[in-house]
N, CA, C and O atoms as a GROMACS GRO file, in nm:
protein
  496
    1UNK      N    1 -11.482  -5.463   4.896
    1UNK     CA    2 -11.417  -5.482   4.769
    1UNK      C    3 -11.287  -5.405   4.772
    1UNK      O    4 -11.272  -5.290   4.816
    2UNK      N    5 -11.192  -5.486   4.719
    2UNK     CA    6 -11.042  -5.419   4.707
    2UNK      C    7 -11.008  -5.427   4.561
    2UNK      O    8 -11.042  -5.516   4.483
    3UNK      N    9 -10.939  -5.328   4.537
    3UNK     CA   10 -10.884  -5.348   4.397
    3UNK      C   11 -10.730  -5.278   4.436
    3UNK      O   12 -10.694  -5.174   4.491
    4UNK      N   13 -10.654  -5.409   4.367
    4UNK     CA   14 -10.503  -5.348   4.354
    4UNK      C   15 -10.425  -5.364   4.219
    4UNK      O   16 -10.447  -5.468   4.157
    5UNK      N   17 -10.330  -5.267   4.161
    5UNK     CA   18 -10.283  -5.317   4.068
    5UNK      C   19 -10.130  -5.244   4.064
    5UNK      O   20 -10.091  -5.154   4.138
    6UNK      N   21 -10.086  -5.282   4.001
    6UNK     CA   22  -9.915  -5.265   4.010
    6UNK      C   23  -9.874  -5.208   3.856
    6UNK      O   24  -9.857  -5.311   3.792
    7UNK      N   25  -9.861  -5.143   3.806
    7UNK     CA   26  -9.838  -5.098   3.642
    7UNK      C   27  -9.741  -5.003   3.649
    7UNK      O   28  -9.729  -4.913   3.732
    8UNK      N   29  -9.645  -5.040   3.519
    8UNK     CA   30  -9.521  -4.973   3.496
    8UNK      C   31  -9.572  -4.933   3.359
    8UNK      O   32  -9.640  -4.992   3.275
    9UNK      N   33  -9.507  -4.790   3.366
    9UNK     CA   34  -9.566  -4.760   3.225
    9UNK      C   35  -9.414  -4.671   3.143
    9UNK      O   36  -9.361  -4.561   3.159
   10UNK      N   37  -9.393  -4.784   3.059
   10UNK     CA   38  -9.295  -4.721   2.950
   10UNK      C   39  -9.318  -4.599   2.797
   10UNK      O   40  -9.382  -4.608   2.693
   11UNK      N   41  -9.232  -4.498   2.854
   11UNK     CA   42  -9.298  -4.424   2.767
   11UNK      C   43  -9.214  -4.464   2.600
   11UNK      O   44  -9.259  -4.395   2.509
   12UNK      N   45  -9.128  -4.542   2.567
   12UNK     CA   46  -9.105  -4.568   2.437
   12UNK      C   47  -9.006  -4.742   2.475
   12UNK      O   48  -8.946  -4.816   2.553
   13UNK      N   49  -9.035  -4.725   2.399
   13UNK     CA   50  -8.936  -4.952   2.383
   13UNK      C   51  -8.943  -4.907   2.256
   13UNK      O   52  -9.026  -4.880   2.169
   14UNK      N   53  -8.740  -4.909   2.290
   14UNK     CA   54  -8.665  -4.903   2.164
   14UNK      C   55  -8.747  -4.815   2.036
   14UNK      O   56  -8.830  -4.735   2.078
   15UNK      N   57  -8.733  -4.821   1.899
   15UNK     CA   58  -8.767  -4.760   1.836
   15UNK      C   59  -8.933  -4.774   1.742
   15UNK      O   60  -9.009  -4.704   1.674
   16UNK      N   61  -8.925  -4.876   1.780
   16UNK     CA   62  -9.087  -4.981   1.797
   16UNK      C   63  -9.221  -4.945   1.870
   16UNK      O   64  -9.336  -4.953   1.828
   17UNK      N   65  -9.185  -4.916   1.958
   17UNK     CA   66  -9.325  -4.859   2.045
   17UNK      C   67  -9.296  -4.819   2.120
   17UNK      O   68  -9.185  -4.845   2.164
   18UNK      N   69  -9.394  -4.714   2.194
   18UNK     CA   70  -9.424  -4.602   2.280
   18UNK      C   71  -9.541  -4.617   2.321
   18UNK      O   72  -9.628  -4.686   2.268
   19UNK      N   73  -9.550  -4.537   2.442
   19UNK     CA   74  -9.642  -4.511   2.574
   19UNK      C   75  -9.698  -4.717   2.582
   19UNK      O   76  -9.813  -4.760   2.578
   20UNK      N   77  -9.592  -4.783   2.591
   20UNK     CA   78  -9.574  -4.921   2.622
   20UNK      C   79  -9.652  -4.944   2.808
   20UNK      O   80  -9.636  -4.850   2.885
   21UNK      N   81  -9.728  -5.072   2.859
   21UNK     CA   82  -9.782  -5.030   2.964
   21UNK      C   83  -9.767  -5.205   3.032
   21UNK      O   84  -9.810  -5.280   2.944
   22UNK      N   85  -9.727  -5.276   3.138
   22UNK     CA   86  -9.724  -5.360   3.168
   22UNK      C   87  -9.857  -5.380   3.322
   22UNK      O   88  -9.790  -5.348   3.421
   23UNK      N   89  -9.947  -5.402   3.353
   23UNK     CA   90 -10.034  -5.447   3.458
   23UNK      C   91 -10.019  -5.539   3.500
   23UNK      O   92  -9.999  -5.634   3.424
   24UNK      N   93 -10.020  -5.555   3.621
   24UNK     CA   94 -10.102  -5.652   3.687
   24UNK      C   95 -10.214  -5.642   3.823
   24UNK      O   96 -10.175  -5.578   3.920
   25UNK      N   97 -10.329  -5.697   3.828
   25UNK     CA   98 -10.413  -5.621   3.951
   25UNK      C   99 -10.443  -5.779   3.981
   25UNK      O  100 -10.444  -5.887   3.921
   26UNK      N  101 -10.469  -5.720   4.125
   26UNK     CA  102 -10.584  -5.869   4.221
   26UNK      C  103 -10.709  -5.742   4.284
   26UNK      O  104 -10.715  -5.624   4.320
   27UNK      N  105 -10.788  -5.854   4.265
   27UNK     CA  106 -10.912  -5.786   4.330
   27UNK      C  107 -10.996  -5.875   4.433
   27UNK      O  108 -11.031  -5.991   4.410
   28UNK      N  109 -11.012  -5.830   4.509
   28UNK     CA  110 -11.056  -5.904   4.638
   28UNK      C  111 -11.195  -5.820   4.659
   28UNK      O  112 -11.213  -5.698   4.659
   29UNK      N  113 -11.312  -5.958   4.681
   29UNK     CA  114 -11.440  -5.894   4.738
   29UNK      C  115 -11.479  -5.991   4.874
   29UNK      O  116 -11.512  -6.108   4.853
   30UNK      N  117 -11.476  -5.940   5.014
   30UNK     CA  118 -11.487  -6.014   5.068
   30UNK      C  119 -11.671  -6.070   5.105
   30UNK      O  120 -11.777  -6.020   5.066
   31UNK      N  121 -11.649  -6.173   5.183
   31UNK     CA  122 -11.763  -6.224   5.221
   31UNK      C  123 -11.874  -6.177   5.238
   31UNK      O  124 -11.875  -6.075   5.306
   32UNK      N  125 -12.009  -6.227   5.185
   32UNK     CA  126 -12.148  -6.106   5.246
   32UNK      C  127 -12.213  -6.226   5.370
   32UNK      O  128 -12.285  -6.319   5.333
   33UNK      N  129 -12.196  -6.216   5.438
   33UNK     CA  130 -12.287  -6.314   5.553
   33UNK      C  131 -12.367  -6.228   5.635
   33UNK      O  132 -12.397  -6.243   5.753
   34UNK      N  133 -12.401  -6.122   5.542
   34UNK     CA  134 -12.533  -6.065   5.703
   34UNK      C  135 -12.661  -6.021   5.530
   34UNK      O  136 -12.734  -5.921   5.534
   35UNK      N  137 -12.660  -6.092   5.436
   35UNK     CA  138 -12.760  -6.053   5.366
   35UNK      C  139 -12.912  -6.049   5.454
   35UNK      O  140 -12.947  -6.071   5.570
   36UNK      N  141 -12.978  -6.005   5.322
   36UNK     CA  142 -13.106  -5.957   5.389
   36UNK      C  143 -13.207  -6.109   5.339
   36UNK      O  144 -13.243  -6.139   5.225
   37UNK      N  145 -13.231  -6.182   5.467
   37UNK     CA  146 -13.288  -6.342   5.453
   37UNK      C  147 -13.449  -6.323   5.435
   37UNK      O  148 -13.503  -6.432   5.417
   38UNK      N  149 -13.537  -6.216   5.436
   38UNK     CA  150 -13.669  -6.213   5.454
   38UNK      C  151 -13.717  -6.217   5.304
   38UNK      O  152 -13.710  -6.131   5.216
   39UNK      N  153 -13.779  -6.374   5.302
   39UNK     CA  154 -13.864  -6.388   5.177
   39UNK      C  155 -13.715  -6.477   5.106
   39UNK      O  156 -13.755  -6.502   4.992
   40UNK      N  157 -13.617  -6.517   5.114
   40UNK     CA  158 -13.523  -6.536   5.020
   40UNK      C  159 -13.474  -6.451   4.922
   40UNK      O  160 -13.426  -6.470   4.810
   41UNK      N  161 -13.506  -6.319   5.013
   41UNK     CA  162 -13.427  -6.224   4.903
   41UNK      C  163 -13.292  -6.186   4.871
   41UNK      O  164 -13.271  -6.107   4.778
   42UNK      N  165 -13.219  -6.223   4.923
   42UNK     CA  166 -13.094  -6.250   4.970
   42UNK      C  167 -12.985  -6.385   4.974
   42UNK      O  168 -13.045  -6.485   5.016
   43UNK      N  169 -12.909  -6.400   4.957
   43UNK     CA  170 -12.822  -6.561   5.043
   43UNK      C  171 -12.707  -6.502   5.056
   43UNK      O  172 -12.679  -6.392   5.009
   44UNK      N  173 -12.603  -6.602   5.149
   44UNK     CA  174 -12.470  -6.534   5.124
   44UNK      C  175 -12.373  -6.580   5.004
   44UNK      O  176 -12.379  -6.673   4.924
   45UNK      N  177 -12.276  -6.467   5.029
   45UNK     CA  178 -12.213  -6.500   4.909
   45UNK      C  179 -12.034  -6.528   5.010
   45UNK      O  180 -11.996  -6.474   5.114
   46UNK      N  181 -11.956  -6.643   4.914
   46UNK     CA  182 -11.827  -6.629   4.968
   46UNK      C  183 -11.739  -6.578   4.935
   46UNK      O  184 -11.765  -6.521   4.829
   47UNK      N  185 -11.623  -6.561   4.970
   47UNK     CA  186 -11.537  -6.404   4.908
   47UNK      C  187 -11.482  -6.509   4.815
   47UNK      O  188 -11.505  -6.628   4.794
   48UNK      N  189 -11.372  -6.388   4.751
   48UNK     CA  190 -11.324  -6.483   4.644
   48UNK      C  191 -11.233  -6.378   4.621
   48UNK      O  192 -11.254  -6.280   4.691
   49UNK      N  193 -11.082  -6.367   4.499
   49UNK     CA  194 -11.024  -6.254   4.452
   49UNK      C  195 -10.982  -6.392   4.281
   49UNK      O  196 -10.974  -6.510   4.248
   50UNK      N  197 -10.969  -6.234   4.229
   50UNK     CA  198 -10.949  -6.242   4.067
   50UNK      C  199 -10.798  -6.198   4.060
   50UNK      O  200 -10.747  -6.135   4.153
   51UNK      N  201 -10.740  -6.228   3.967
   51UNK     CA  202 -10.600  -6.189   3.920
   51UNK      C  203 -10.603  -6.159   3.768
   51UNK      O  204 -10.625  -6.238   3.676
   52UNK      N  205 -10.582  -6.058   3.765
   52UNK     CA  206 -10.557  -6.007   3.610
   52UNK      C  207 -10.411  -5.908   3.551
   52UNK      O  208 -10.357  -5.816   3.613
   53UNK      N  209 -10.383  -5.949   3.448
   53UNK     CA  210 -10.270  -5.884   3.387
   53UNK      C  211 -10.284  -5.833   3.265
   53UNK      O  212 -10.366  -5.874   3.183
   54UNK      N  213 -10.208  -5.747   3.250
   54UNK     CA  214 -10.236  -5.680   3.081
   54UNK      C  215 -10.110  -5.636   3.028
   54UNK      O  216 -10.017  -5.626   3.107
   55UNK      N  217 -10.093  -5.610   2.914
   55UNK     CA  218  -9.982  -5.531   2.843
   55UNK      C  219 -10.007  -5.450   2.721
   55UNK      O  220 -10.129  -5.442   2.705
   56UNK      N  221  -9.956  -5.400   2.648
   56UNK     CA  222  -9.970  -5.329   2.544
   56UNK      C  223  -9.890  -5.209   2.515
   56UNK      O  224  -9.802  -5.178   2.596
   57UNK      N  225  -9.908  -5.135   2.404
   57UNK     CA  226  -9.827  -4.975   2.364
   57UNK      C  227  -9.916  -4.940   2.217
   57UNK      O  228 -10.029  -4.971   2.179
   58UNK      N  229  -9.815  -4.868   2.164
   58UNK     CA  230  -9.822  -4.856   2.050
   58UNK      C  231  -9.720  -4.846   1.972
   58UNK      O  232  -9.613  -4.791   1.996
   59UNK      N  233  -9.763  -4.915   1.845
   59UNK     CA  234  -9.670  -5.016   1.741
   59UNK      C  235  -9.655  -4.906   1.660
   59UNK      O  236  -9.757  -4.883   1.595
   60UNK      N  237  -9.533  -4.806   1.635
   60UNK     CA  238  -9.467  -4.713   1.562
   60UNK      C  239  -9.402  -4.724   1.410
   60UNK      O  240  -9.329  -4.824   1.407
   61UNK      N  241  -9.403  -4.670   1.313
   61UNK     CA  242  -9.304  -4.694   1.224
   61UNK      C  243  -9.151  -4.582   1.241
   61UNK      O  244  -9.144  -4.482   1.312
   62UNK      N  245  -9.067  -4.624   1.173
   62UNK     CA  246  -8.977  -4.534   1.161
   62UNK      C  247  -8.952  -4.404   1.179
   62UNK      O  248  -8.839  -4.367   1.209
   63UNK      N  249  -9.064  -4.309   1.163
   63UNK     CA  250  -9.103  -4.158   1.101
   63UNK      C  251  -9.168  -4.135   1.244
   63UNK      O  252  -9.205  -4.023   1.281
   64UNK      N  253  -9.182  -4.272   1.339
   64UNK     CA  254  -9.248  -4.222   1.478
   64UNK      C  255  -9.400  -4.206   1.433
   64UNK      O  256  -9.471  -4.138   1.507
   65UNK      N  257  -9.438  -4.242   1.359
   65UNK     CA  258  -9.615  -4.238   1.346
   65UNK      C  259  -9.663  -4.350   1.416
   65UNK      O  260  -9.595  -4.450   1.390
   66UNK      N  261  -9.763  -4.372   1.502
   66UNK     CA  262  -9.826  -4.488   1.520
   66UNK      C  263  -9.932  -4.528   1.389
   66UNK      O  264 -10.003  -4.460   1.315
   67UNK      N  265  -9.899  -4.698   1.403
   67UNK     CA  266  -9.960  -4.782   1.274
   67UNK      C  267 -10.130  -4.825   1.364
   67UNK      O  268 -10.249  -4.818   1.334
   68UNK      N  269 -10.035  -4.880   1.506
   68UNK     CA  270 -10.169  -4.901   1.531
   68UNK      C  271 -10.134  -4.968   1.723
   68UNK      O  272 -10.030  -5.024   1.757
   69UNK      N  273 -10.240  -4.943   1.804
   69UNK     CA  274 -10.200  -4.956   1.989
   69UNK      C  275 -10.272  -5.104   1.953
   69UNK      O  276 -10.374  -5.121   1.887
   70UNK      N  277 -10.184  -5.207   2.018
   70UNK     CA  278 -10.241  -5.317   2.075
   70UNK      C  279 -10.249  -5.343   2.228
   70UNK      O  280 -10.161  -5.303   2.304
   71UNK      N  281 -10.360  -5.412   2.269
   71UNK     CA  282 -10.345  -5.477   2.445
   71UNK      C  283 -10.391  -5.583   2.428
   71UNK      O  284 -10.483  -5.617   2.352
   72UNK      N  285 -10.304  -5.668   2.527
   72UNK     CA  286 -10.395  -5.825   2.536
   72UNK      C  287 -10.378  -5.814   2.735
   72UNK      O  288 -10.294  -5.781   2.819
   73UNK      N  289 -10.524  -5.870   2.727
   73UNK     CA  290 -10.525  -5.833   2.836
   73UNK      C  291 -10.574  -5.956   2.914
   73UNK      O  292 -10.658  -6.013   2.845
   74UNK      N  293 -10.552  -6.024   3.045
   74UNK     CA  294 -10.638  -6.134   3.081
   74UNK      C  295 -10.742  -6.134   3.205
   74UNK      O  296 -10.704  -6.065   3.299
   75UNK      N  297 -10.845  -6.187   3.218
   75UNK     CA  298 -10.887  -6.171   3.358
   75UNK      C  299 -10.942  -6.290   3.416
   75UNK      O  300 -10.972  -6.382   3.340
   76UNK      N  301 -10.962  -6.302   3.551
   76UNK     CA  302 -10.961  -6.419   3.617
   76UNK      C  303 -10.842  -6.515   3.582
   76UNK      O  304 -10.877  -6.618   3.524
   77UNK      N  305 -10.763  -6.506   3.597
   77UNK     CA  306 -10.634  -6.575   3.504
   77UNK      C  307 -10.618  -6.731   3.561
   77UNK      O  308 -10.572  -6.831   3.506
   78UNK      N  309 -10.686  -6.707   3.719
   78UNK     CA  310 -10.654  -6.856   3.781
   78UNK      C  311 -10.777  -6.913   3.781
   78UNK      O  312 -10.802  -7.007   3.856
   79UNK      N  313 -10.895  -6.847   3.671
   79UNK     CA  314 -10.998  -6.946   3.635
   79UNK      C  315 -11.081  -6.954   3.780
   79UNK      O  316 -11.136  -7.064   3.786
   80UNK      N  317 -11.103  -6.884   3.881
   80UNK     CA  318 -11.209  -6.864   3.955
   80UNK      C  319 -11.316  -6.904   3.946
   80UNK      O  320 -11.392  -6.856   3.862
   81UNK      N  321 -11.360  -7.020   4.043
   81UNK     CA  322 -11.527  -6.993   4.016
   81UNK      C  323 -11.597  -6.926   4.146
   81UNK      O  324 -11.583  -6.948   4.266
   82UNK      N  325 -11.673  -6.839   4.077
   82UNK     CA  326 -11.697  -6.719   4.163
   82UNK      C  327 -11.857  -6.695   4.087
   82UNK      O  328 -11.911  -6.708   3.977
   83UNK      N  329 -11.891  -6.644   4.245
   83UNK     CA  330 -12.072  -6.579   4.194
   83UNK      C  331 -12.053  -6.423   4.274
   83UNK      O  332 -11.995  -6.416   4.382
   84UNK      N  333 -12.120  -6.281   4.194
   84UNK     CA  334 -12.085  -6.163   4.270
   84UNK      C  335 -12.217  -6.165   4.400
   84UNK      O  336 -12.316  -6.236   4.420
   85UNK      N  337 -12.184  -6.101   4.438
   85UNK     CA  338 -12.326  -6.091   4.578
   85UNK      C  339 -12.440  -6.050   4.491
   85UNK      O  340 -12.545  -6.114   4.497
   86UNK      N  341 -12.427  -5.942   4.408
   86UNK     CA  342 -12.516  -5.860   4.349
   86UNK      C  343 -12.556  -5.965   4.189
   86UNK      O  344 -12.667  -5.930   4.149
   87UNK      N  345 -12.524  -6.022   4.144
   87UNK     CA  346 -12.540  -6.098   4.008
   87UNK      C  347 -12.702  -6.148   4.058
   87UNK      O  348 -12.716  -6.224   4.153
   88UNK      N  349 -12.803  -6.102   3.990
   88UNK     CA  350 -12.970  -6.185   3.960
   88UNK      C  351 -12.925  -6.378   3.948
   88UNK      O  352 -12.980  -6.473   4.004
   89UNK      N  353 -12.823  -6.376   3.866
   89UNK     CA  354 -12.800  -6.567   3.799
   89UNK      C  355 -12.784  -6.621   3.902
   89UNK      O  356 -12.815  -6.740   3.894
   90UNK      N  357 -12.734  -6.577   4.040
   90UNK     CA  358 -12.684  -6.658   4.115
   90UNK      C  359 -12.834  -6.734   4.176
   90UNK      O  360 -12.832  -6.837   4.244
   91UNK      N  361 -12.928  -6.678   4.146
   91UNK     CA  362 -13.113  -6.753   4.179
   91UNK      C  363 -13.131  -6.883   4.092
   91UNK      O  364 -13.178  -6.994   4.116
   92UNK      N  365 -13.082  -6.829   3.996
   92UNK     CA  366 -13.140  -6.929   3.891
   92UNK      C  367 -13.171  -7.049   3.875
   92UNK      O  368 -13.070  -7.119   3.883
   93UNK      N  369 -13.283  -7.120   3.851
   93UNK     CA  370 -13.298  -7.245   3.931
   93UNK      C  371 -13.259  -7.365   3.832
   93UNK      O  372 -13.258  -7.480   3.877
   94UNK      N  373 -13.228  -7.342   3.710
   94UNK     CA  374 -13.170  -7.473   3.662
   94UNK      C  375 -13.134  -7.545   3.657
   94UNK      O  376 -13.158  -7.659   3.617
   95UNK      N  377 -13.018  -7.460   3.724
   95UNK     CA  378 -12.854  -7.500   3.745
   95UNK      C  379 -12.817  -7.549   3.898
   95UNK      O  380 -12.706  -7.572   3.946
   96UNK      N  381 -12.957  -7.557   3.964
   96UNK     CA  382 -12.887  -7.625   4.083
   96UNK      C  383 -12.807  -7.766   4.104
   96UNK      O  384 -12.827  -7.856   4.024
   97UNK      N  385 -12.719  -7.783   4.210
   97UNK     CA  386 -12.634  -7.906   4.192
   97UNK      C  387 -12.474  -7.908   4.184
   97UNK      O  388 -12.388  -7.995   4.187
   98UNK      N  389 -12.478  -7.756   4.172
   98UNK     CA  390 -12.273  -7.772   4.174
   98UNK      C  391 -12.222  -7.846   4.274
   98UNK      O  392 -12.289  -7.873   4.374
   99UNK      N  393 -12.124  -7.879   4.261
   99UNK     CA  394 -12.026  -7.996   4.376
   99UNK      C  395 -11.984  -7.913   4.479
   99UNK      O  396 -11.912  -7.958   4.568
  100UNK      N  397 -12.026  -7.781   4.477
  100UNK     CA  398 -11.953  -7.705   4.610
  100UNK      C  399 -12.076  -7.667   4.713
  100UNK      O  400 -12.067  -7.620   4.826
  101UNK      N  401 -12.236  -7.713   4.613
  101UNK     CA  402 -12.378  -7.712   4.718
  101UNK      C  403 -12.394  -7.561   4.647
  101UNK      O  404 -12.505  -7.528   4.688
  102UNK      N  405 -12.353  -7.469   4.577
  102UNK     CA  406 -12.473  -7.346   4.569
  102UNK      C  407 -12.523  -7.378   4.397
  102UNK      O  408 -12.483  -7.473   4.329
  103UNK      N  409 -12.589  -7.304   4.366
  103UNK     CA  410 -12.697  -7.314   4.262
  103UNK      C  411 -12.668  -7.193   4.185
  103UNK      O  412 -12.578  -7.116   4.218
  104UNK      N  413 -12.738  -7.176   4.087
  104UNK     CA  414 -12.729  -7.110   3.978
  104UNK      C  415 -12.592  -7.085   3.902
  104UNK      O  416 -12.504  -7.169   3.918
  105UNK      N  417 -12.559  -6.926   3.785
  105UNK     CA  418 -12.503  -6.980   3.732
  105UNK      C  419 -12.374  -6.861   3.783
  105UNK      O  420 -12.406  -6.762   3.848
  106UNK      N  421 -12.216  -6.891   3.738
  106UNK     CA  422 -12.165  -6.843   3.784
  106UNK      C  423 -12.104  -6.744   3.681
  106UNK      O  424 -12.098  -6.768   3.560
  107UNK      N  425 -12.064  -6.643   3.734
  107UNK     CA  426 -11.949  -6.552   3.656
  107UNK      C  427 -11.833  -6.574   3.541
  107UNK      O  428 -11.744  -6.647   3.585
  108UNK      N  429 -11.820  -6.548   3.462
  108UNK     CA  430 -11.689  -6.573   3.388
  108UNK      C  431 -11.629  -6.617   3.470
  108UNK      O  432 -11.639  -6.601   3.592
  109UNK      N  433 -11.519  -6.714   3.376
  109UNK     CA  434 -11.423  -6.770   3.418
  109UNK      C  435 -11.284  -6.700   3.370
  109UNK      O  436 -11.260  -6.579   3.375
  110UNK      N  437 -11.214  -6.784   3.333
  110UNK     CA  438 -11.138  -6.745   3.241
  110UNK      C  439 -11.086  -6.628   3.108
  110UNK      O  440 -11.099  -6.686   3.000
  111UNK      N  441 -11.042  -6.513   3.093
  111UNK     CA  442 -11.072  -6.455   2.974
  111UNK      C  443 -10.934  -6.365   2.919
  111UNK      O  444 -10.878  -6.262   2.956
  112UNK      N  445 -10.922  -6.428   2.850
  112UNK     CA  446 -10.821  -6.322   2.739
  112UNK      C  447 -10.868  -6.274   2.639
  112UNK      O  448 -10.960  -6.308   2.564
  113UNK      N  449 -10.776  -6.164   2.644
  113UNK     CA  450 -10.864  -6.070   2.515
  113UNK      C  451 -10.776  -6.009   2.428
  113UNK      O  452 -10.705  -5.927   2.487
  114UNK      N  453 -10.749  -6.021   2.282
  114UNK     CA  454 -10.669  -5.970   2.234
  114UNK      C  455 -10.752  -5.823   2.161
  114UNK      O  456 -10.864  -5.842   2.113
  115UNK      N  457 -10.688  -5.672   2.156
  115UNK     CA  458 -10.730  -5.556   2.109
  115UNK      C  459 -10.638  -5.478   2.028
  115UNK      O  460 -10.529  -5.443   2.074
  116UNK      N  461 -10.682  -5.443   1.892
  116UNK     CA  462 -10.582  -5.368   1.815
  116UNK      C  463 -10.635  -5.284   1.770
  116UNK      O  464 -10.728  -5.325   1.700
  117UNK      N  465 -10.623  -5.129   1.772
  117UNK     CA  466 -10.631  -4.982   1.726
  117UNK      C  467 -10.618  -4.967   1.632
  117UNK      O  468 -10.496  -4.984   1.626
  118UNK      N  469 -10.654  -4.941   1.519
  118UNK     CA  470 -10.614  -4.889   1.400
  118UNK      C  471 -10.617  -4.750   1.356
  118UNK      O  472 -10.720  -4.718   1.297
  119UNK      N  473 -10.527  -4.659   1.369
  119UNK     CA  474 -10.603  -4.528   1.324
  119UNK      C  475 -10.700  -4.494   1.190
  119UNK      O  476 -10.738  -4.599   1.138
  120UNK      N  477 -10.732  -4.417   1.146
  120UNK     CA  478 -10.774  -4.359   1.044
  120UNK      C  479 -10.747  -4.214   1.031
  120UNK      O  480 -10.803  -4.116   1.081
  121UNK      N  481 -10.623  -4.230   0.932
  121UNK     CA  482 -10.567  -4.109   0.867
  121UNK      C  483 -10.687  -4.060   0.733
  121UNK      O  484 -10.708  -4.130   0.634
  122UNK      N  485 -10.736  -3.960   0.754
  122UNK     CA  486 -10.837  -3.950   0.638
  122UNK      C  487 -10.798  -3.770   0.595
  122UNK      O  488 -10.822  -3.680   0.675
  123UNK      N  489 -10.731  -3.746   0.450
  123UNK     CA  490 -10.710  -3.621   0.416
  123UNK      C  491 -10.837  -3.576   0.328
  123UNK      O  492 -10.901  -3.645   0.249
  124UNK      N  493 -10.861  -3.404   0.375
  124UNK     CA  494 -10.963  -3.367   0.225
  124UNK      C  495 -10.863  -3.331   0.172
  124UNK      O  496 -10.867  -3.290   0.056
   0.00000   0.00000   0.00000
């Protein structure tokens, strides 16, 4: 398993936001072809890599207070279909029949995610 990611991190954009953060990572897991075959406890799995990006900061007013940090973040971005070596679903017998010959079910696909912070200023 590899994980890489590339992130620039701005500590203010313009008068609007601060500690601002741009990502992007690939993650690569390569091939398992020496699983453990006794009993079918095991199968192989084929490699595959994910691409994900993110952004975000925090959204300031005038006075420099933060209102509130947003990130939207995405993963698998090129929609992968992918099973992990370690995932139980990849047994699952329902679902046999995919067009690529393996069975069960697979991993997320696709995912964006939008996230917003809100503080809570609370005085006694």
């Amino acid at each position: 398993h590899t994980f890489s990611e590339l992130r620039i991190n701005l500590p203010k954009v313009g008068n609007w936001m601060k500690d601002a953060f741009v990502r992007l990572q690939l993650e690569y897991y390569a091939k398992q072809n020496r699983p453990y075959l006794e009993n079918g406890t095991e199968t192989p799995t084929p490699s595959y890599s994910l691409f994900n990006a993110g952004l975000g900061g925090d959204i300031q007013n005038k006075a420099g207070k933060t209102l509130f940090t947003i990130n939207i973040v995405g993963n698998n971005l090129l929609d992968v279909a992918y099973q992990s070596h370690l995932n139980r679903l990849k047994y699952f017998e329902p679902y046999d029949g995919h067009a690529d010959g393996r069975r069960g079910i697979y991993n997320m696909g696709r995912n964006v995610s939008l996230k917003i912070d809100i503080p809570l200023r609370i005085k006694n």
